[in-house]
C-alpha positions as YAML, in Angstrom:
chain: A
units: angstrom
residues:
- id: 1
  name: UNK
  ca: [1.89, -27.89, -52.08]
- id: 2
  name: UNK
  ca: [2.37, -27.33, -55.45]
- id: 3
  name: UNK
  ca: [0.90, -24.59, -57.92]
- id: 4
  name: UNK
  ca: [-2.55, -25.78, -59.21]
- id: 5
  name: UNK
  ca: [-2.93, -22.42, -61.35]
- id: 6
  name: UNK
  ca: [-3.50, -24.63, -64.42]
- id: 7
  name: UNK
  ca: [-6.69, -26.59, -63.12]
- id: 8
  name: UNK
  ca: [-9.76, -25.69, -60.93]
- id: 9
  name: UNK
  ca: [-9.11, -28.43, -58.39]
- id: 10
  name: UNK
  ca: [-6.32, -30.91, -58.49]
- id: 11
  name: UNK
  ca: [-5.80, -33.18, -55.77]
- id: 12
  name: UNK
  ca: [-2.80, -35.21, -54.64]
- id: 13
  name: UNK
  ca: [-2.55, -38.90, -54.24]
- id: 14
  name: UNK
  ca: [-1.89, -39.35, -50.66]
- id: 15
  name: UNK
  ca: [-5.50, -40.61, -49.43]
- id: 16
  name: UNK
  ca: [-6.71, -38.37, -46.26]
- id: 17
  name: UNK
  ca: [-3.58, -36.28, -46.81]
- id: 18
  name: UNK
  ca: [-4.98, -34.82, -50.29]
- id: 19
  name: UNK
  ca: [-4.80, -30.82, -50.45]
- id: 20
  name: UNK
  ca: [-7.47, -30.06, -52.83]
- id: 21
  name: UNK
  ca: [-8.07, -25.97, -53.09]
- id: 22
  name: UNK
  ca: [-9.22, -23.84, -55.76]
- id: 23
  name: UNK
  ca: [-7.38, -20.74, -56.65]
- id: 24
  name: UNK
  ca: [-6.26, -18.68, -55.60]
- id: 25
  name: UNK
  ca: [-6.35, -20.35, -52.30]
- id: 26
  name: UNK
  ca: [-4.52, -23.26, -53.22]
- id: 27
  name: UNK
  ca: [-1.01, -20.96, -52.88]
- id: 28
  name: UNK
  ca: [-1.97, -20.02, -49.06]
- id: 29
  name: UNK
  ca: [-0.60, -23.89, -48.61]
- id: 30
  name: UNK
  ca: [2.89, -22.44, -47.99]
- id: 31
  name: UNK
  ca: [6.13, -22.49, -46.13]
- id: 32
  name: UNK
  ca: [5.07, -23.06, -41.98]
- id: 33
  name: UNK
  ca: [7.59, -21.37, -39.34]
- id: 34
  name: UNK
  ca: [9.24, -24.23, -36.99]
- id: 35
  name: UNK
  ca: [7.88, -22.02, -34.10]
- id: 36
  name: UNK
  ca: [4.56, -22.55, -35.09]
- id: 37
  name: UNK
  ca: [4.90, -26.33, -35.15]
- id: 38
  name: UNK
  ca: [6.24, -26.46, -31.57]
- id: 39
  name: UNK
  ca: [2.93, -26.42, -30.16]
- id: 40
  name: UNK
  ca: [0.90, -30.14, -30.32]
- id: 41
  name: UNK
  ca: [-2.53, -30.35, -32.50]
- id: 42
  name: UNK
  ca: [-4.54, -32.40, -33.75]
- id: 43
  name: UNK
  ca: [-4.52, -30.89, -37.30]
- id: 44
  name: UNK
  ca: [-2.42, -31.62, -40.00]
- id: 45
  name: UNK
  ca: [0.62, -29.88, -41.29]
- id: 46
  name: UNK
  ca: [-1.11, -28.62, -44.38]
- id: 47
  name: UNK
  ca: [-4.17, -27.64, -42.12]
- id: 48
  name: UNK
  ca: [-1.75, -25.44, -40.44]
- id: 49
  name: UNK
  ca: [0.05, -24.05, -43.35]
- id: 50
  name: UNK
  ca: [-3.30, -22.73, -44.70]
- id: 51
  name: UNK
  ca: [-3.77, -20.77, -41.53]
- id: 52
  name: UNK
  ca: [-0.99, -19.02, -41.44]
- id: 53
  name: UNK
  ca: [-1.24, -18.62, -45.29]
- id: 54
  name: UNK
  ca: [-4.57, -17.02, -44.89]
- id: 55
  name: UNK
  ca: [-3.35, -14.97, -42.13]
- id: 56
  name: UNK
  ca: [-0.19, -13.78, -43.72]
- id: 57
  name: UNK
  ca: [-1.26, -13.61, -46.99]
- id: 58
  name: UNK
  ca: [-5.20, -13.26, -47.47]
- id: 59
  name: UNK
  ca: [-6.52, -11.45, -43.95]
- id: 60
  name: UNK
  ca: [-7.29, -7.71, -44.85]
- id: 61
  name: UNK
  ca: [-9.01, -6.80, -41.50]
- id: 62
  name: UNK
  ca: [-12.51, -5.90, -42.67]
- id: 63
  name: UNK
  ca: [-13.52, -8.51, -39.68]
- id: 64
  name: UNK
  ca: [-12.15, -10.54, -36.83]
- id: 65
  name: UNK
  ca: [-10.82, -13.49, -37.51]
- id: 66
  name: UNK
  ca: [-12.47, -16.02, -35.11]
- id: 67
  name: UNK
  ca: [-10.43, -19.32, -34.04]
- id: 68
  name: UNK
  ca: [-13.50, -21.13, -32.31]
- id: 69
  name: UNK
  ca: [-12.03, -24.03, -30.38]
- id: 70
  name: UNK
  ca: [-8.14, -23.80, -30.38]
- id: 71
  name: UNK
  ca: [-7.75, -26.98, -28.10]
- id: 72
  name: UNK
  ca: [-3.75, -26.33, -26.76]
- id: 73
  name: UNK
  ca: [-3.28, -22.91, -29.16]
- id: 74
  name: UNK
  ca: [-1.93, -24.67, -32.42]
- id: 75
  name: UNK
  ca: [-4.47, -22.54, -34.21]
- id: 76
  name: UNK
  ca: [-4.31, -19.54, -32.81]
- id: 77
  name: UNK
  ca: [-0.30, -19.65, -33.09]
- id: 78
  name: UNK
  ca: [-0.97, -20.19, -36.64]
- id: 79
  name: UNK
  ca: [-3.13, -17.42, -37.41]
- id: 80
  name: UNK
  ca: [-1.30, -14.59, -34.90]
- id: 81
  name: UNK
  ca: [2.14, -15.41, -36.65]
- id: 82
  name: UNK
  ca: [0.68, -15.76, -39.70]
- id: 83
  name: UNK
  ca: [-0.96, -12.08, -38.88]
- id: 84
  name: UNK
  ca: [2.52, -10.66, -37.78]
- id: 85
  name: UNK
  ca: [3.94, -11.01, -41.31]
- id: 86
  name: UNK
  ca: [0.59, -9.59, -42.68]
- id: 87
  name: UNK
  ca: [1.07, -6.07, -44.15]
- id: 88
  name: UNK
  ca: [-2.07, -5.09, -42.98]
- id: 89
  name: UNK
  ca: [-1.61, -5.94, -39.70]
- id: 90
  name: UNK
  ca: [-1.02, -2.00, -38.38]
- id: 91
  name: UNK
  ca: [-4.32, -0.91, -39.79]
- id: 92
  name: UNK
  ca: [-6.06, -4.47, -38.62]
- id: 93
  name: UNK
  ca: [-4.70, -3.89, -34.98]
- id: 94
  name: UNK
  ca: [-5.82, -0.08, -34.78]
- id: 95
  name: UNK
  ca: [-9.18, -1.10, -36.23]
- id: 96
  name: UNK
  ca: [-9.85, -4.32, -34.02]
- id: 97
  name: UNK
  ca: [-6.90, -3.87, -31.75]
- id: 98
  name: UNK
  ca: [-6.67, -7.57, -31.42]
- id: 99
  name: UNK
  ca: [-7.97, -9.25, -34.43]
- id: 100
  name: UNK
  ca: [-8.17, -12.36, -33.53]
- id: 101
  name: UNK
  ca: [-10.92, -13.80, -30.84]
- id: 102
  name: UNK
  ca: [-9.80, -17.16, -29.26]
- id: 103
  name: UNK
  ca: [-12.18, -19.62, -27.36]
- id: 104
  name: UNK
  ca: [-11.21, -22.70, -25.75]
- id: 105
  name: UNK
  ca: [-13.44, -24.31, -23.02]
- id: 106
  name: UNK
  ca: [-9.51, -25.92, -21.81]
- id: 107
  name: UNK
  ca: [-11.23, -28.37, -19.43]
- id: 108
  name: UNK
  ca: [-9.42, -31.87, -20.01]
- id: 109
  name: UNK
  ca: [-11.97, -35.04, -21.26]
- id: 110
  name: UNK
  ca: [-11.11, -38.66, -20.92]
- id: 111
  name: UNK
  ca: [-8.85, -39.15, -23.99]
- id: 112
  name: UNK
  ca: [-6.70, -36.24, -23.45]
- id: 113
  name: UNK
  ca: [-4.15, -37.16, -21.39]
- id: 114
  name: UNK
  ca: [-3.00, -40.10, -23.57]
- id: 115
  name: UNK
  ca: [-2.67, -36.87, -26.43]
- id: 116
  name: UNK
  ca: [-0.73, -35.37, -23.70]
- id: 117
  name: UNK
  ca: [1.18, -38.59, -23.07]
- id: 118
  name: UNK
  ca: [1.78, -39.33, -26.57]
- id: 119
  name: UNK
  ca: [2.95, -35.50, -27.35]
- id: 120
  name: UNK
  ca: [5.75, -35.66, -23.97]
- id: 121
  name: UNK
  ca: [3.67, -33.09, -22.46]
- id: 122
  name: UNK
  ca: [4.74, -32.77, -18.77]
- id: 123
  name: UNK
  ca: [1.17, -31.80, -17.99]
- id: 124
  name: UNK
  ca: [-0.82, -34.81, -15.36]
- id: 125
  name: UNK
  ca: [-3.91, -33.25, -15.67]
- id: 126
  name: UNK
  ca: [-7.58, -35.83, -14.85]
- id: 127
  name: UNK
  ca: [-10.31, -35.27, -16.75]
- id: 128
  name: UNK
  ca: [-12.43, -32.14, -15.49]
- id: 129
  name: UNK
  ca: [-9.02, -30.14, -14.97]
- id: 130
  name: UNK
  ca: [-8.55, -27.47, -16.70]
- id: 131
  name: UNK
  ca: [-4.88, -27.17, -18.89]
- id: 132
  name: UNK
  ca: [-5.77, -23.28, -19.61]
- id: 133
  name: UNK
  ca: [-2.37, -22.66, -18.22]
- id: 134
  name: UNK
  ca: [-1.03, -24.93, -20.79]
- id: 135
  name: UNK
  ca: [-3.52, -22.79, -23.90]
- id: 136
  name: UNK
  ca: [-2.08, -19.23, -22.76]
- id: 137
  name: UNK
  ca: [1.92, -20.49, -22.54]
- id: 138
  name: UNK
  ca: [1.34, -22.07, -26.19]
- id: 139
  name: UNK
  ca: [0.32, -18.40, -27.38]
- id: 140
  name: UNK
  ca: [2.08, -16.21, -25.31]
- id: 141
  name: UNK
  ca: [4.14, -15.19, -28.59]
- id: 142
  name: UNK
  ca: [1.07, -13.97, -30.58]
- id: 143
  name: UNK
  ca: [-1.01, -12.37, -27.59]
- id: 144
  name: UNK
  ca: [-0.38, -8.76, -28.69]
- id: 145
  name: UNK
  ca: [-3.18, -9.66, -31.73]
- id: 146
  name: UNK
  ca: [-4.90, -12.29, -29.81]
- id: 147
  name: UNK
  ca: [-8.21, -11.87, -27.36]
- id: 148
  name: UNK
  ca: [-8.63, -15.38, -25.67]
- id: 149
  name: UNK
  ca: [-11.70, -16.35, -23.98]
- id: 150
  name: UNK
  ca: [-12.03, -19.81, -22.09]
- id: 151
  name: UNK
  ca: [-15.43, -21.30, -21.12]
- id: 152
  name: UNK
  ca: [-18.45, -22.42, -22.80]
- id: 153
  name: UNK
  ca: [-18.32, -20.64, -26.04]
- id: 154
  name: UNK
  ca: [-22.25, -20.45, -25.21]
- id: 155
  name: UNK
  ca: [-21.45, -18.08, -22.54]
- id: 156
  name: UNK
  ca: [-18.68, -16.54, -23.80]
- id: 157
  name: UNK
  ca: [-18.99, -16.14, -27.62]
- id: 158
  name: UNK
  ca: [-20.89, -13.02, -28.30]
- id: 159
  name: UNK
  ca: [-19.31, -11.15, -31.13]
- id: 160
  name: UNK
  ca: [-20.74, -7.73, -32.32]
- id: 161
  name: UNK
  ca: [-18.41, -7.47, -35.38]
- id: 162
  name: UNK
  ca: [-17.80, -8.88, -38.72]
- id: 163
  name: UNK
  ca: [-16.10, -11.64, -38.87]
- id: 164
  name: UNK
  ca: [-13.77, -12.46, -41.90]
- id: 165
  name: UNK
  ca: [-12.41, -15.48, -41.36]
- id: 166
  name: UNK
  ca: [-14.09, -18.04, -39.43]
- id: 167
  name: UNK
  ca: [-12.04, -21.26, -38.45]
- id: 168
  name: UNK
  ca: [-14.75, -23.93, -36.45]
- id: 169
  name: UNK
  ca: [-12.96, -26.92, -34.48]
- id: 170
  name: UNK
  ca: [-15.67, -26.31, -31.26]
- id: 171
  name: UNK
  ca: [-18.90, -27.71, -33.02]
- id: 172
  name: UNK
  ca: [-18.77, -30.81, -30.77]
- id: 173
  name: UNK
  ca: [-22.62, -31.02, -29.93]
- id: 174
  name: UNK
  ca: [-25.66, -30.21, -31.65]
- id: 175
  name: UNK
  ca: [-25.91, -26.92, -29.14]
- id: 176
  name: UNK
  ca: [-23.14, -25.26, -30.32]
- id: 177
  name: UNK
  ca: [-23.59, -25.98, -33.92]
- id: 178
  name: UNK
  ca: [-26.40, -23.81, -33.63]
- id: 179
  name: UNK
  ca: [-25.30, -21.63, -31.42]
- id: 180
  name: UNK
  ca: [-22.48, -20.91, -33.80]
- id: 181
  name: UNK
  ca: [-24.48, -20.09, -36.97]
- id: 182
  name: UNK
  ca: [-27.13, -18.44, -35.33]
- id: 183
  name: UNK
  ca: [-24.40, -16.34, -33.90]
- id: 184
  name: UNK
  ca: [-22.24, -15.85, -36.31]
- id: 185
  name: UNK
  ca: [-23.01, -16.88, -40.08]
- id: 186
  name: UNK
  ca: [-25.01, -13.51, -40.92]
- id: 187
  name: UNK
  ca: [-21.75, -11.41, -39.48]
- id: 188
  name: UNK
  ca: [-19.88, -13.07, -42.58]
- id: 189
  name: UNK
  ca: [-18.88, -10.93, -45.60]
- id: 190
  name: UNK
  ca: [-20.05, -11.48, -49.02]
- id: 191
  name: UNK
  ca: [-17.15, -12.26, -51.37]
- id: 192
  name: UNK
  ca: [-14.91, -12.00, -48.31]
- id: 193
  name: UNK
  ca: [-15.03, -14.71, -45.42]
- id: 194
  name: UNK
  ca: [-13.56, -17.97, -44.81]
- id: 195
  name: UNK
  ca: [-15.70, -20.54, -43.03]
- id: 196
  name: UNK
  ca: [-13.03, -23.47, -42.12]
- id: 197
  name: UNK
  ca: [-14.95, -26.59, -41.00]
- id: 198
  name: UNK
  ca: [-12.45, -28.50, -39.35]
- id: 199
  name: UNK
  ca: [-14.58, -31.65, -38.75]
- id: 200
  name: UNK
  ca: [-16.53, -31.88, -41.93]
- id: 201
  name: UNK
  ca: [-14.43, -35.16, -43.39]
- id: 202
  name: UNK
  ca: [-15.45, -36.46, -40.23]
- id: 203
  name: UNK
  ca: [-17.01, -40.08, -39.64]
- id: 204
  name: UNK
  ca: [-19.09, -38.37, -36.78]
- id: 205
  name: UNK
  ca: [-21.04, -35.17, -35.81]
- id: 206
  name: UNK
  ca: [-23.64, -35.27, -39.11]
- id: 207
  name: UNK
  ca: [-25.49, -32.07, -37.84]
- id: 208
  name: UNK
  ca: [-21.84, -30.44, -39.12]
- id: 209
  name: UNK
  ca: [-22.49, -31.31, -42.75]
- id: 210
  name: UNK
  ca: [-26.66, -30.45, -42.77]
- id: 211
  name: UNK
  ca: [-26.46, -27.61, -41.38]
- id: 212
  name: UNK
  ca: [-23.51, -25.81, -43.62]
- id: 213
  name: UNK
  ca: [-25.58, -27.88, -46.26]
- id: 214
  name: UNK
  ca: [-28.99, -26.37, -45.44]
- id: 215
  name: UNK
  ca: [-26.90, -22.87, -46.37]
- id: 216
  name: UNK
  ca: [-25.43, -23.20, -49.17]
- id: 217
  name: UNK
  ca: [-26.72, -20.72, -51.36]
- id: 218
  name: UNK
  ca: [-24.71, -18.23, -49.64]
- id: 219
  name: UNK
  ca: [-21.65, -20.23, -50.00]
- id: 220
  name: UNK
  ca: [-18.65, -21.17, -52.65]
- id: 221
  name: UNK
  ca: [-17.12, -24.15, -51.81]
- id: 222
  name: UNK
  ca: [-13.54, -23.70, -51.91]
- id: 223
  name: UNK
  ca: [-11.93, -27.17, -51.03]
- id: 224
  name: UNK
  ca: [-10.56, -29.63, -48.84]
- id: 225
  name: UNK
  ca: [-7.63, -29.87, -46.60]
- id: 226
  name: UNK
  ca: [-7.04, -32.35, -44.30]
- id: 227
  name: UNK
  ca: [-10.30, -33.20, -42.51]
- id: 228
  name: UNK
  ca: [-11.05, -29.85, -43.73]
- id: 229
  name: UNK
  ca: [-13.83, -27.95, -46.03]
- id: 230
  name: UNK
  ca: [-13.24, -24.64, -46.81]
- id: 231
  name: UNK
  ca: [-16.25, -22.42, -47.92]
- id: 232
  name: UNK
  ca: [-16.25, -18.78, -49.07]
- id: 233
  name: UNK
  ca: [-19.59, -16.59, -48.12]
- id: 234
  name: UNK
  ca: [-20.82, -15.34, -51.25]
- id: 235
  name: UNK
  ca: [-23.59, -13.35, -50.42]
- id: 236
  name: UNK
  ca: [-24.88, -11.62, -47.46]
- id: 237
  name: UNK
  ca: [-26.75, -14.09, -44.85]
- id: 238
  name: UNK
  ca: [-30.25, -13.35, -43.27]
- id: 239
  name: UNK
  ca: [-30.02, -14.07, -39.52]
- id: 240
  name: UNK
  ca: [-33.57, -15.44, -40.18]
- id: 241
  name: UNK
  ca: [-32.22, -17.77, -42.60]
- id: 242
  name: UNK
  ca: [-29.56, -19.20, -39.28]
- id: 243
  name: UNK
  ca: [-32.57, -19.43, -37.17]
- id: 244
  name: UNK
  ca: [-33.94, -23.05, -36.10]
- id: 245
  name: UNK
  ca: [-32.96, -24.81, -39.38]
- id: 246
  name: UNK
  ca: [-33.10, -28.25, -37.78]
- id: 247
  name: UNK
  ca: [-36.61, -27.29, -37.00]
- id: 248
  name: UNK
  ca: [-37.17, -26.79, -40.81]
- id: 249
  name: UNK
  ca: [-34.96, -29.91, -41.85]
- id: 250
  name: UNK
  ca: [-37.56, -32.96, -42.44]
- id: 251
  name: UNK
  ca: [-35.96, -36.84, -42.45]
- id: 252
  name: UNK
  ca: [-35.52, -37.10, -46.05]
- id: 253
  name: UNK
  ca: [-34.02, -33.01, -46.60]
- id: 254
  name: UNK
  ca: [-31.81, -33.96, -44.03]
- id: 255
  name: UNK
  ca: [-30.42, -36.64, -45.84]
- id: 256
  name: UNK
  ca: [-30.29, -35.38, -48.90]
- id: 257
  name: UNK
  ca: [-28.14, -32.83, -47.57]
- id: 258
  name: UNK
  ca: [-26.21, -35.66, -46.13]
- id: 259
  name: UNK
  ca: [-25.56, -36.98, -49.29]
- id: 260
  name: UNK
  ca: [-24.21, -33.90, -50.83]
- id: 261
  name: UNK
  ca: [-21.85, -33.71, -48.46]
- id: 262
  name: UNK
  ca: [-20.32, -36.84, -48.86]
- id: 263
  name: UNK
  ca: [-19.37, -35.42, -52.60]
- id: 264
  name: UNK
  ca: [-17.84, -32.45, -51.88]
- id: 265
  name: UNK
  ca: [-14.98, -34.45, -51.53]
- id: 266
  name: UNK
  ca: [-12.44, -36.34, -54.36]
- id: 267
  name: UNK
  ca: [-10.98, -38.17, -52.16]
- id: 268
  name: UNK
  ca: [-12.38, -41.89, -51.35]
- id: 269
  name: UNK
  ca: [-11.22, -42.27, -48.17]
- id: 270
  name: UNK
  ca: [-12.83, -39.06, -47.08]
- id: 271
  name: UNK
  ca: [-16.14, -40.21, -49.15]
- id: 272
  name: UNK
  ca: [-15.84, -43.15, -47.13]
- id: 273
  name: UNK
  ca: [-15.88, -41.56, -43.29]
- id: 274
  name: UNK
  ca: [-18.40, -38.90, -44.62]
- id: 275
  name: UNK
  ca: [-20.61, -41.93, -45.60]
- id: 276
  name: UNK
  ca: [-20.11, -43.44, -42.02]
- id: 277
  name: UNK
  ca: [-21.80, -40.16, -40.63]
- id: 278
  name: UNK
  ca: [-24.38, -40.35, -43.08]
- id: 279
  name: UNK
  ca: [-24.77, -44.33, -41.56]
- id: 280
  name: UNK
  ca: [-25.35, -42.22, -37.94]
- id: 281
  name: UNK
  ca: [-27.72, -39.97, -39.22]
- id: 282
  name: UNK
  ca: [-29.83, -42.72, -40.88]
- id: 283
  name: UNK
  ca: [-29.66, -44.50, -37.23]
- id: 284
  name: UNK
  ca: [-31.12, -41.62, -35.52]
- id: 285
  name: UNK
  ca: [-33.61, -41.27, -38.30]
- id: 286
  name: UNK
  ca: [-34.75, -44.31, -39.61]
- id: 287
  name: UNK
  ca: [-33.27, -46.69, -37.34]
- id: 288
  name: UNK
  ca: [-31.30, -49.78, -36.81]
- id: 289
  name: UNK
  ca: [-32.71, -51.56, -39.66]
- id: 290
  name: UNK
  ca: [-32.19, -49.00, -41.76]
- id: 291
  name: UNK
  ca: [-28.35, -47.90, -40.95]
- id: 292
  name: UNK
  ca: [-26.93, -51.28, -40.90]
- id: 293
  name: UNK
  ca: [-28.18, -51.79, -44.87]
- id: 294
  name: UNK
  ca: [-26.82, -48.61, -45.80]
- id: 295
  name: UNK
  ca: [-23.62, -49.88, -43.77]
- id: 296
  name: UNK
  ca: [-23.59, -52.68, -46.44]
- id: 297
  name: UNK
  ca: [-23.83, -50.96, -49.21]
- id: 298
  name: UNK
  ca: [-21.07, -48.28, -48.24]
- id: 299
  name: UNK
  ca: [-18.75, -51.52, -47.13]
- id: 300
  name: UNK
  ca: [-19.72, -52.61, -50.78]
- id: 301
  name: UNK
  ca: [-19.17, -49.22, -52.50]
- id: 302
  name: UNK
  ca: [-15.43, -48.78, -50.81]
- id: 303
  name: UNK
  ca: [-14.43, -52.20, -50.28]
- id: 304
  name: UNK
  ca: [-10.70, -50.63, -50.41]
- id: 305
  name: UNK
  ca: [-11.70, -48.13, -47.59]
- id: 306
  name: UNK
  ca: [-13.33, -51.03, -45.81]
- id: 307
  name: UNK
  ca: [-10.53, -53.57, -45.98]
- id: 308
  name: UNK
  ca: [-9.30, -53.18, -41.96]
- id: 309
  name: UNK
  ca: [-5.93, -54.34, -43.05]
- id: 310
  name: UNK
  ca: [-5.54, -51.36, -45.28]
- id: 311
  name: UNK
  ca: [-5.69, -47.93, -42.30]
- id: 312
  name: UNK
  ca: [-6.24, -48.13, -38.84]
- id: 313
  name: UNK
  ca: [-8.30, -44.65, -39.11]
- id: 314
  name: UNK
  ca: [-10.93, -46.32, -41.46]
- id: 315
  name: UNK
  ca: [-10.92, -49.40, -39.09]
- id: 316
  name: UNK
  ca: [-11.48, -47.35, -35.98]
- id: 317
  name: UNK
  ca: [-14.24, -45.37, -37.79]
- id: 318
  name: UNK
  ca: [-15.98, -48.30, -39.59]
- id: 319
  name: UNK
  ca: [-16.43, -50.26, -36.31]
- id: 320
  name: UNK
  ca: [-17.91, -47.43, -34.70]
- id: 321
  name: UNK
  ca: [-20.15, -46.79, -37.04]
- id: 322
  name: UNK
  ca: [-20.65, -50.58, -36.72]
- id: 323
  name: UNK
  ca: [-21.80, -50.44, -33.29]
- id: 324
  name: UNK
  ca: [-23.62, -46.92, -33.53]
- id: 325
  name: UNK
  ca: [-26.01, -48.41, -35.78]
- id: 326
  name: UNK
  ca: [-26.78, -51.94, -33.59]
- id: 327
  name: UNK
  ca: [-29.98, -52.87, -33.23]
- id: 328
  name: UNK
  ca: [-29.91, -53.40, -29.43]
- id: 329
  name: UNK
  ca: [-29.52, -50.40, -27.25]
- id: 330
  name: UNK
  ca: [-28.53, -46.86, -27.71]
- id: 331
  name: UNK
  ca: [-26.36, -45.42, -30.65]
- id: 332
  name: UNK
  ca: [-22.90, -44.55, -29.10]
- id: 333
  name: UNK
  ca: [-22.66, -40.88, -28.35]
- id: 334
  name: UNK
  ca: [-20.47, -38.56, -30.54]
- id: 335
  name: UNK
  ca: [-16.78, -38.42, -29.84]
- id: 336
  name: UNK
  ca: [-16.16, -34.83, -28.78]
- id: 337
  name: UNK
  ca: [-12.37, -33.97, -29.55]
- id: 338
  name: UNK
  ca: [-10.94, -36.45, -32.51]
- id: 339
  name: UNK
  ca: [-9.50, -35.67, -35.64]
- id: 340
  name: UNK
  ca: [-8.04, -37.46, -39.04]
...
C-alpha cells in the first residue's frame, strides 16, 4: 500500500479490497515474506501484511500478543515471523518467553473440507476431526515465540497478563464474544493495544459490532483492512464496564450501536454487508416484519451492492440475509468460519 502520510484516511478503489488506515499504521501494510504466504487462510493479503507489519515493526513487548482463533496458523505465522525481525524481540522473549498465545479449537465443521479441497490440501479430514496436526506443521517455523493452545478458548483462554495486541477471528457465537471481553478487554493498554476484529465487515455475527460499539469510549478507531476494523485502546478499561453488557443493551441501544457500525466504514460494499447484519439483528429484535422493510430500504440505498450480477460475495450475503429475515420459521443460524 501506498504512503497516506498526507491525509488522515485515504482509501483505495478496489471495493472490499480497500486498505483504509490512519497513520502511522497505514505503513505496517508492507512487504509479506513468500514463507508466510505458504500456509492457506481465509484472510486477505493485506490482512496479512498488517500482521506481520505490526509484529515486525510496532510490537514492543509490554503485553502478549494474542492470535485468538488462528484456523490452519496463517496468523500466527504472520505475527511469529513478523516478531523474528522485531528488534525487540530478545527483551520480549526474556520477558514473556513466548509472546505470542495461540488458540485454535482445530476441530473440522462442514464447509471445511471443500477449503481444504479448494487449497490442494492432502488432508481427508470429516467434520468433528480434528486437523491440529495440520495447525502445529503450519507453525512449526515460529514455535520458539509461539504458546499454542487448542480447545474451547472457554476452557483454555485464561490470560493473567497484558495483552498488547489483540487479533479476534474466534468470536463465532455470542458465548465467546463475551467470554472474550470479559476476559480480556480490561488487560488492554491505554495508548498501546491493537484490537483486530477480523469479522466486523461481516454480513453476520451482529453481537461483534454492539458489543466493541457498547465500548467505545475507550477506543480510537484506527481503520479498515480487509473484513477488518482495527481499534486502538485509549484508555484503561474497567472489568466492570466488560461485564454483562448485553444485559445492559435495550432493543433500540442495540441498534443504534448497529448503525454506527455500519459507518465506520468508506467503503460501500462493506456498508452494504454491515447493513445485512444490522437486517439480522432487527430479525431477532423486532421481527420478520420488521427486517424484511429494512431489507428494502438497504436493497434501495445500494442498489449497486444489490445488483447479483455485479459480486458473487454480495449475492451470497444478500440472499442470506433474505432468508434470515422470512417470516415463516426460524432465522438461519450464524455461519461460524467465513470470511470476505
Amino acid at each position: 500500500m501506498s504512503d497516506t502520510s498526507t491525509t488522515e484516511m485515504q482509501p483505495s478503489k478496489l471495493s472490499l479490497r480497500t486498505t483504509n488506515l490512519m497513520p502511522p499504521f497505514n505503513r505496517l501494510v508492507g512487504v509479506l515474506p513468500k514463507s508466510v504466504l505458504s500456509v492457506p487462510s481465509m484472510m486477505s493479503v493485506a490482512e496479512r501484511r498488517f500482521l506481520y507489519g505490526l509484529a515486525a515493526r510496532y510490537y514492543e513487548g509490554e503485553g502478549l500478543i494474542v492470535d485468538a482463533g488462528i484456523f490452519l496458523g496463517a496468523s500466527t505465522r504472520c505475527f511469529g515471523e513478523g516478531l523474528h525481525e522485531n528488534p525487540n524481540l530478545p527483551a520480549s522473549v526474556k520477558k514473556w518467553q513466548r509472546p505470542i498465545v495461540s488458540f485454535e479449537r482445530g476441530i473440522v465443521t462442514p464447509t471445511m473440507p471443500l477449503f481444504f479441497k479448494r487449497n490442494g490440501l492432502e488432508f481427508s479430514g470429516a467434520p468433528g476431526d480434528s486437523f491440529s496436526d495440520l495447525v502445529q506443521g503450519n507453525i512449526a517455523p515460529v514455535v520458539n515465540v509461539v504458546e499454542l493452545r487448542l480447545g474451547d478458548i472457554q476452557e483454555t483462554g485464561a490470560i493473567n497478563h497484558p495483552i498488547e495486541i489483540l487479533f479476534l477471528d474466534v468470536l463465532k457465537l455470542p458465548e465467546i464474544n463475551k467470554f472474550v471481553v470479559e476476559n480480556y478487554y480490561s488487560r488492554l493498554i491505554p495508548g498501546r493495544s491493537i484490537v483486530i476484529q477480523q469479522d466486523y465487515f461481516y454480513d453476520l455475527l451482529p453481537y461483534v459490532k454492539t458489543y466493541q460499539e457498547a465500548l467505545s469510549e475507550y477506543f480510537t478507531f484506527v481503520g479498515e483492512i480487509g473484513s477488518t476494523a482495527v481499534f486502538l485502546c485509549k484508555k484503561q478499561i474497567p472489568q466492570e464496564a466488560t461485564l454483562r453488557i448485553e444485559e445492559r443493551l435495550d432493543a433500540s441501544e442495540q441498534l443504534r450501536l448497529s448503525a454506527v457500525a455500519l459507518q465506520r466504514s468508506t467503503d460501500p460494499a462493506r456498508r452494504f454487508l454491515m447493513a445485512l447484519s444490522r437486517a439480522r439483528l432487527i430479525r431477532k429484535l423486532q421481527g420478520a416484519k420488521a427486517a424484511q422493510a429494512y431489507l428494502e430500504f438497504v436493497r434501495s440505498e445500494y442498489p449497486e451492492e444489490a445488483d447479483s450480477e455485479r459480486s458473487p460475495r454480495l449475492r451470497e450475503a444478500l440472499r442470506g440475509a433474505e432468508i434470515a429475515c422470512r417470516a415463516k420459521g426460524a432465522p438461519i443460524p450464524e455461519a461460524a468460519d467465513a470470511d470476505i
